[in-house]
KETOR-770704 format. One line per field, with one value per residue (C-alpha): x, y, z. Coordinates in steps of 0.02 Angstrom, whole numbers, padded with zeros to 5 digits. Layout:
residues N
x: X  ...;
y: Y  ...;
z: Z  ...;
end
This chain:
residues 409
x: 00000  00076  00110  -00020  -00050  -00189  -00254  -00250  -00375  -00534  -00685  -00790  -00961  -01062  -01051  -00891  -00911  -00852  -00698  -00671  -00501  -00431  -00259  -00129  00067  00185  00310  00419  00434  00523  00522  00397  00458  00573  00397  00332  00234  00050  -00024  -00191  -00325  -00473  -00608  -00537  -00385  -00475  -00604  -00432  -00363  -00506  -00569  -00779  -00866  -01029  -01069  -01286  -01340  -01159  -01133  -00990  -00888  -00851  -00695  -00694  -00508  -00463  -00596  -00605  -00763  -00698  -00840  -00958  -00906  -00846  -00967  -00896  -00729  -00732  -00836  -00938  -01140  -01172  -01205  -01289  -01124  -01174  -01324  -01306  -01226  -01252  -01220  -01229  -01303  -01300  -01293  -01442  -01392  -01386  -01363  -01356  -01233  -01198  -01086  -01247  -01338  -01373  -01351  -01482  -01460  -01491  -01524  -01506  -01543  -01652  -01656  -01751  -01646  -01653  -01628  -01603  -01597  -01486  -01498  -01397  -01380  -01351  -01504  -01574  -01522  -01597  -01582  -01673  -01676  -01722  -01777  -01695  -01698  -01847  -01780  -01912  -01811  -01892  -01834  -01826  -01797  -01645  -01638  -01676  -01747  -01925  -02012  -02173  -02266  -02445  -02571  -02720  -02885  -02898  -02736  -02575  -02392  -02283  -02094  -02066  -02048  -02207  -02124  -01987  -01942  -02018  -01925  -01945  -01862  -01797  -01839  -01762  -01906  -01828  -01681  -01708  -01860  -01864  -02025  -02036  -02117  -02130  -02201  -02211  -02336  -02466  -02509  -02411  -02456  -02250  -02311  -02228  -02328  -02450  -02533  -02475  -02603  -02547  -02700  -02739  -02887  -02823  -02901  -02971  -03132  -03220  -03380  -03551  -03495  -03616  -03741  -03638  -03806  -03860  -03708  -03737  -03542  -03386  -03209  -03123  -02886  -02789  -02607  -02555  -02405  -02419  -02309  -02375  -02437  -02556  -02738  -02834  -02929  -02845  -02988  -02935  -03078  -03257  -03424  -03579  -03617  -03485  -03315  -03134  -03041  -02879  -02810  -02635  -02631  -02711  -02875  -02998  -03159  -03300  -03414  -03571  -03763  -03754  -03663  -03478  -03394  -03211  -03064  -02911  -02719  -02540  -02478  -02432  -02268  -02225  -02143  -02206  -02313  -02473  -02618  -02773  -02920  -03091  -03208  -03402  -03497  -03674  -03656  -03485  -03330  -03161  -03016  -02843  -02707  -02564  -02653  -02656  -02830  -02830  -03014  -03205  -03352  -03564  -03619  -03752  -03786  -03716  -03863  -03963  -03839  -03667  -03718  -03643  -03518  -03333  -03182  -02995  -02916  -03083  -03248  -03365  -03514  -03371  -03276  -03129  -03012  -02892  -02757  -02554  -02473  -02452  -02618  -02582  -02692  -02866  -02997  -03180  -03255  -03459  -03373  -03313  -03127  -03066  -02933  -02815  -02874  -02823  -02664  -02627  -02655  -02536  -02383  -02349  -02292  -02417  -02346  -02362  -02551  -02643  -02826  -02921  -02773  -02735  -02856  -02872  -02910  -03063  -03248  -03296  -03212  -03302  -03159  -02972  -02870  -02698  -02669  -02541  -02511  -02596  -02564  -02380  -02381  -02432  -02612  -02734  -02822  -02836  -02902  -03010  -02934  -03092  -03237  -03287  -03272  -03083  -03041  -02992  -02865  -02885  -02846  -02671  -02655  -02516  -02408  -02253  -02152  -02185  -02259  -02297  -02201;
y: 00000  00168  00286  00444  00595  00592  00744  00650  00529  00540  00517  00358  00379  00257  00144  00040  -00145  -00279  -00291  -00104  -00060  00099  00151  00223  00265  00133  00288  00158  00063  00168  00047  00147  00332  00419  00462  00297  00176  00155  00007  -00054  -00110  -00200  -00224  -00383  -00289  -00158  -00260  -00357  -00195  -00118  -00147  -00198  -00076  -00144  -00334  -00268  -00347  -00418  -00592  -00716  -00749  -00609  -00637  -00543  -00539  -00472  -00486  -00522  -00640  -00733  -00676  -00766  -00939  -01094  -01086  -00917  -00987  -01134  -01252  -01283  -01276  -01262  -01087  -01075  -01028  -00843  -00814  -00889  -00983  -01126  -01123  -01276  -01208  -01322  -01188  -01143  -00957  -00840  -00643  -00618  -00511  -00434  -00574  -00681  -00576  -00722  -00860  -01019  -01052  -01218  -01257  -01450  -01455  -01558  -01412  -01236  -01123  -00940  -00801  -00619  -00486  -00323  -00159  -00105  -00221  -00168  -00096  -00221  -00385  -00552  -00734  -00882  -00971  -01182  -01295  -01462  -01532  -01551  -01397  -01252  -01081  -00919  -00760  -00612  -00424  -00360  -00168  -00038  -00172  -00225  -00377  -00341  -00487  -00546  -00586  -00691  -00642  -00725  -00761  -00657  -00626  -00786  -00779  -00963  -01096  -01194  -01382  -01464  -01429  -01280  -01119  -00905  -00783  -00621  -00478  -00298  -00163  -00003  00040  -00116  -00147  -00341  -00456  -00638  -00728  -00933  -01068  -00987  -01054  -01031  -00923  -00872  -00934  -00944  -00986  -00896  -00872  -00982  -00946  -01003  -01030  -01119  -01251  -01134  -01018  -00965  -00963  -00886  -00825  -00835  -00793  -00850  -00948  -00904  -01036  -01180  -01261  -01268  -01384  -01570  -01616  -01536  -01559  -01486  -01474  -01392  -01399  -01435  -01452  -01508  -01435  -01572  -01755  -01826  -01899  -01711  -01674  -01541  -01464  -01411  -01322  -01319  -01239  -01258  -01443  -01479  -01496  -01593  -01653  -01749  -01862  -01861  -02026  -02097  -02057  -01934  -01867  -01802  -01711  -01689  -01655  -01718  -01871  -01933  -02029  -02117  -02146  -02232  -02208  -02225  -02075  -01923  -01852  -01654  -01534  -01609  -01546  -01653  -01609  -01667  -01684  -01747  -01772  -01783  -01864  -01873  -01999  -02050  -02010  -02006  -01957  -01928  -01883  -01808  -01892  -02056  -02102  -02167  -02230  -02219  -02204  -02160  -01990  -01897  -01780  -01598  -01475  -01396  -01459  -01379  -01217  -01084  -01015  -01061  -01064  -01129  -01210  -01212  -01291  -01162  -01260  -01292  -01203  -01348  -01455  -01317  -01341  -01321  -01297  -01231  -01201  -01147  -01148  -01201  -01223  -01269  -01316  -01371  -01533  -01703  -01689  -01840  -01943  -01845  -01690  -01698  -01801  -01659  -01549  -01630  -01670  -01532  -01364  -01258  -01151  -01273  -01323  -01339  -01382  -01419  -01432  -01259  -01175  -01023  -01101  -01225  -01178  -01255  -01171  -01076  -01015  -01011  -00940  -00928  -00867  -00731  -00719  -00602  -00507  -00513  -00571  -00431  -00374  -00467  -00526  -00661  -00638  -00763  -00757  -00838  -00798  -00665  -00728  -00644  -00735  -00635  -00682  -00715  -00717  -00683  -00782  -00751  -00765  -00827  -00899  -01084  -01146  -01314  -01331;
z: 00000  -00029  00083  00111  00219  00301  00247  00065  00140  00054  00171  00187  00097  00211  00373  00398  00330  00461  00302  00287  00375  00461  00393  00545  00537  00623  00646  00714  00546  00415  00291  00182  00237  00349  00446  00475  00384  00343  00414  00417  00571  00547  00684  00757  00799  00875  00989  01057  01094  01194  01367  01343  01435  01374  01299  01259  01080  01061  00994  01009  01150  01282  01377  01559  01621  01795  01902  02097  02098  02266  02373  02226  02323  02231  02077  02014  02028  01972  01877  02013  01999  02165  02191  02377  02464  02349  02443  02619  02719  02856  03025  03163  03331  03455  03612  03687  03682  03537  03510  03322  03266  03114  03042  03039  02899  02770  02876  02919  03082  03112  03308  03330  03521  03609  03743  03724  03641  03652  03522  03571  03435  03492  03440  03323  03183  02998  02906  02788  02899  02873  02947  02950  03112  03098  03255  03178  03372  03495  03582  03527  03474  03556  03479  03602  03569  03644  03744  03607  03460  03437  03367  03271  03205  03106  03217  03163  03237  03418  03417  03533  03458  03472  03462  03460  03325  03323  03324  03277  03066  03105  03019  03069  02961  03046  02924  02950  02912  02953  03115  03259  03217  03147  03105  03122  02960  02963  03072  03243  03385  03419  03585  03677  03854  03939  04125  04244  04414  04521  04682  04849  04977  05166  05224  05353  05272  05107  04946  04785  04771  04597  04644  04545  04367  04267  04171  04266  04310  04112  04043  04035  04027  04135  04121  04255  04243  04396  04421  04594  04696  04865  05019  05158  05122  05236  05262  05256  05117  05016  04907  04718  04680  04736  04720  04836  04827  04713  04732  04690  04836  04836  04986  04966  05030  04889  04832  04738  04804  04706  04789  04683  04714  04893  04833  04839  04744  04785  04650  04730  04684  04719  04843  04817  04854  04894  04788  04623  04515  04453  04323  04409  04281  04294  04144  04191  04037  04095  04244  04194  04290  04237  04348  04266  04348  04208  04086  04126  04190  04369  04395  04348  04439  04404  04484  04472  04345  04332  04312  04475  04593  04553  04638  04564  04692  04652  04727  04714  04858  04971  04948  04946  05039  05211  05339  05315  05178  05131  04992  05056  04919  04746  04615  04441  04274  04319  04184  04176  03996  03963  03855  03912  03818  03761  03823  03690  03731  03915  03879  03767  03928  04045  03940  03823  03904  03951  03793  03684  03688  03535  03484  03631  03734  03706  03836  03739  03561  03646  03591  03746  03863  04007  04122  04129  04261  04232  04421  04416  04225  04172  04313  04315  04478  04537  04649  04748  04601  04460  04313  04207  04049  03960  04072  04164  04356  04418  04567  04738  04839  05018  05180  05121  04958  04862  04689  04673  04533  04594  04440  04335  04167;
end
């Protein structure tokens, strides 16, 4: 090709062809002049040359050189498909004590215990931070808000806020909405009903007063639960709970009696022993008697019938109708429903936590349920009074009654 200035050049008439070529002076070859010689460069030459800044509409193969793609994990680095190490990673808890921390943003956290395990979010943590939490053990996982974050959470209709996982497989995702303030999405529980105070009463003259239980006399069937713990055995008559001409006494020697419509009736069983705590249920069916004691049923017997005769005055620790048989000890979560529960049902009641209940075990989820006193709970321990947290009979205590934070599991 010979030589030209480039002010010789004539111009191109029309857009380059992928075979058009540019000419440019090699002024380091001065084989063709003393001022360098004309060369040409086609396309290829030029797309080797350049840096691509954009690869839109572009066809072949793009070649990216020089790029740190180590925090990608192994599938951007190698020929790996496995791409999850990109997105999160995996972590093993097997404590039973957890503050989250900035370095877990990403991570499943996978608690394998068979104990409960506890989760505190701090303050503090990076906007936009997300985990998911996963009960692989028995142990349930119970996320708490630590000082300056909140929780915030769905709540169906007659449901509460639950922080917990709701069994074992069960998963909650920790979502960051705007500065520490995090919502739990997944499988929680359902309730939440964490027990945490009973009443105390001495077998001298205390006792809660319910008052009048309304429509008691109109119900065919009864189940009645208490959770006791006894301070002294012996061959008294500690009452449960009690209404005029009713009520549910327990020798801790070794027997149940129930005291109905002028009539008792007398279950026998193994003794009792102090400082343990036992779910005492009875289940009225018509005539029929059951007696359970935690869930395993300990006798039967043929009563009368409910109706007229339960009076309506009710009381914990005391029969109503008598100046005597006071409870020493410890009474916690008492319940009345107008059903005879099944043997599931209170089986259900006696071995799962009290946090834990479902269906009809779950005293606040039961259609039939008349009255539930969680005795201190909803009071945080705190007053003379306990409130019926289904019904509408709060219970006084008396003569001296008291909380404490005694209470069955």
């Amino acid at each position: 090709m010979a030589n030209k200035r480039i002010s010789s050049l004539g111009p191109l008439g029309g857009t380059p062809a992928v075979g058009d070529i540019i000419p440019i002076t090699d002024i380091s070859d001065t084989a063709g002049s003393a001022q360098g010689t004309t060369k040409k460069v086609t396309v290829a030459n030029l797309v080797a040359a350049a840096p691509v800044q954009s690869v839109a509409g572009r066809t072949g193969t793009v070649t990216l050189s020089n790029t740190d793609v180590s925090g990608l994990g192994t599938a951007a680095t190698s020929a790996s498909t496995d791409f999850s190490p990109a997105f999160f990673t995996t972590v093993a808890e097997i404590t039973t004590t957890r503050t989250l921390s900035n370095s877990d943003n990403g991570k499943v956290i996978v608690c394998s215990n068979s104990s409960a395990v506890t989760i505190t979010i701090p303050s503090g943590l990076t906007a936009g931070f997300y985990c998911k939490l996963v009960q692989l053990g028995t142990g349930k996982v119970t996320i708490l808000a630590g000082s300056g974050a909140t929780i915030q959470n769905y709540i169906p209709s007659g449901s509460a806020a639950y922080n917990s996982t709701a069994g074992q497989y069960a998963a909650i995702e920790i979502v960051t909405t705007s500065s520490n303030n995090y919502i739990l999405a997944g499988e929680r529980g359902v309730g939440p009903f964490a027990n945490e105070w009973s009443v105390s009463l001495d077998g001298t003259n205390q006792y809660i007063d319910c008052g009048n239980v309304t429509g008691i006399n109109s119900i065919s069937n009864l189940t009645t639960s208490s959770w006791v713990n006894f301070d002294v055995i012996g061959t008294d008559e500690p009452v449960l709970i009690g209404g005029i001409n009713f009520s549910v006494q327990i020798y801790t020697s070794g027997s149940l009696r129930y005291l109905h419509n002028g009539n008792t009736n007398t279950i026998t069983f193994s003794a009792l022993s102090t400082g343990t705590w036992y779910n005492f249920t009875t289940v009225q069916s018509g005539t029929n008697l059951s007696f359970y004691i935690d869930g395993n049923i300990k006798g039967t017997a043929t009563v009368s019938a409910i109706g007229s005769g339960w009076g309506t005055s009710f009381t914990m620790g005391k029969w109503a109708g008598g100046t005597f048989n006071y409870l020493d000890g410890y009474i916690d979560e008492v319940a009345l429903w107008s059903s005879a529960l099944s043997a599931d049902n209170v089986s259900a009641i006696s071995s799962a936590p009290i946090d834990l209940k479902v269906d009809l075990g779950n005293y606040d989820q039961s259609s039939t349920l008349l009255n539930w006193w969680r005795n201190g709970d909803n009071n945080s321990g705190t007053g003379t009074g306990v409130t019926d947290n289904k019904g509408s009979n709060d219970g006084i205590l008396r003569n001296g009654a008291s909380f404490t934070s005694t209470t069955a599991p």
